[in-house]
C-alpha positions in Angstrom: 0.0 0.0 0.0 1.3 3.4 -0.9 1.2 6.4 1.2 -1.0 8.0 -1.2 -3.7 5.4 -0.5 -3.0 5.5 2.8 -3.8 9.1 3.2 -6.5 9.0 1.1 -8.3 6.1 3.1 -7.3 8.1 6.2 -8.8 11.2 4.6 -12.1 9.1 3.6 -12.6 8.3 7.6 -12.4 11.8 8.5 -14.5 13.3 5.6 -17.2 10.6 6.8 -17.0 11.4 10.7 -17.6 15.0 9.7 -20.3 14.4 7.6 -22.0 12.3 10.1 -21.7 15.7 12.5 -25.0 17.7 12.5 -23.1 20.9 11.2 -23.1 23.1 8.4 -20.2 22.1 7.6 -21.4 18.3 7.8 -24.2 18.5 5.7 -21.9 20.7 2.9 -19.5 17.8 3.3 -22.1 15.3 2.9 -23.4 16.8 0.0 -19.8 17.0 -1.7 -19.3 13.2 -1.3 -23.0 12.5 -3.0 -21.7 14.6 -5.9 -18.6 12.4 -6.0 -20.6 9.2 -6.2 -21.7 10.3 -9.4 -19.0 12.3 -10.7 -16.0 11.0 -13.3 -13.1 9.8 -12.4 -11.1 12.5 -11.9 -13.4 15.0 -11.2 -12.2 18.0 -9.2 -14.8 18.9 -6.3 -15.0 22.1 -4.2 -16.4 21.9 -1.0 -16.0 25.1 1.1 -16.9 24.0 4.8 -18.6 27.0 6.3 -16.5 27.6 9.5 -16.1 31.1 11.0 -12.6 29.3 12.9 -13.3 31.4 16.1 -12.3 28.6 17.9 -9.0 28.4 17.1 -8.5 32.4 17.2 -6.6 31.5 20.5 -4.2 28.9 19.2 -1.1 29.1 17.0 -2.9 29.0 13.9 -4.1 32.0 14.0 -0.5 32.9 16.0 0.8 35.5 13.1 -2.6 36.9 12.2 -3.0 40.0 13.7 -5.6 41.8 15.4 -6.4 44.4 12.6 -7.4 44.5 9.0 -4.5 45.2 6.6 -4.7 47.4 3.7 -5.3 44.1 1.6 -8.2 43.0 3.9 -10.0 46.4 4.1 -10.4 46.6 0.3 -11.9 42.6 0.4 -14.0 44.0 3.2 -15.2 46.7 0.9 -15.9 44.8 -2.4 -18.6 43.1 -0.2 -21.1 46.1 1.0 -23.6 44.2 3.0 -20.6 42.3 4.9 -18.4 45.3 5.7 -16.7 45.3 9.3 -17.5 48.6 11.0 -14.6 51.3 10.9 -12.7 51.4 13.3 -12.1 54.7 15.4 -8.7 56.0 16.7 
């Protein structure tokens, strides 16, 4: 057995725990892997897991993100009107 099937089977097991989980995420997760029943081989699937992460604001993934919007952020926070972040005041 390769290591590619290895993680692949390992990554099978944990995409079916999650879509077992009552979630949002779950049931976008569960969804994706009906698709990919019926889907060619090869297929490419996209399944963004709806996850706002604040959970792990306080571990060292998020370690090197800081506090405040950069310039970069603001403008993506912009180009969506109805999902702006308030301004902040000095």
């Amino acid at each position: 057995m390769s290591a590619r099937i290895g993680i692949a089977g390992i990554a099978g097991r944990m995409g079916r725990l999650l879509a077992e989980e009552v979630t949002a995420a779950g049931a976008t997760l569960a969804g994706a892997l009906k698709v990919a029943e019926k889907a060619k081989p090869g297929s490419t699937i996209l399944a963004m897991l709806p996850d706002t992460g604040e959970r792990y604001l306080s571990t060292p993934l998020f370690g090197d993100v800081g506090a405040d919007m950069n310039d970069d952020e603001v403008k993506i926070s912009q180009s969506t009107p109805g999902q702006q972040m308030p301004a902040k005041t000095a």
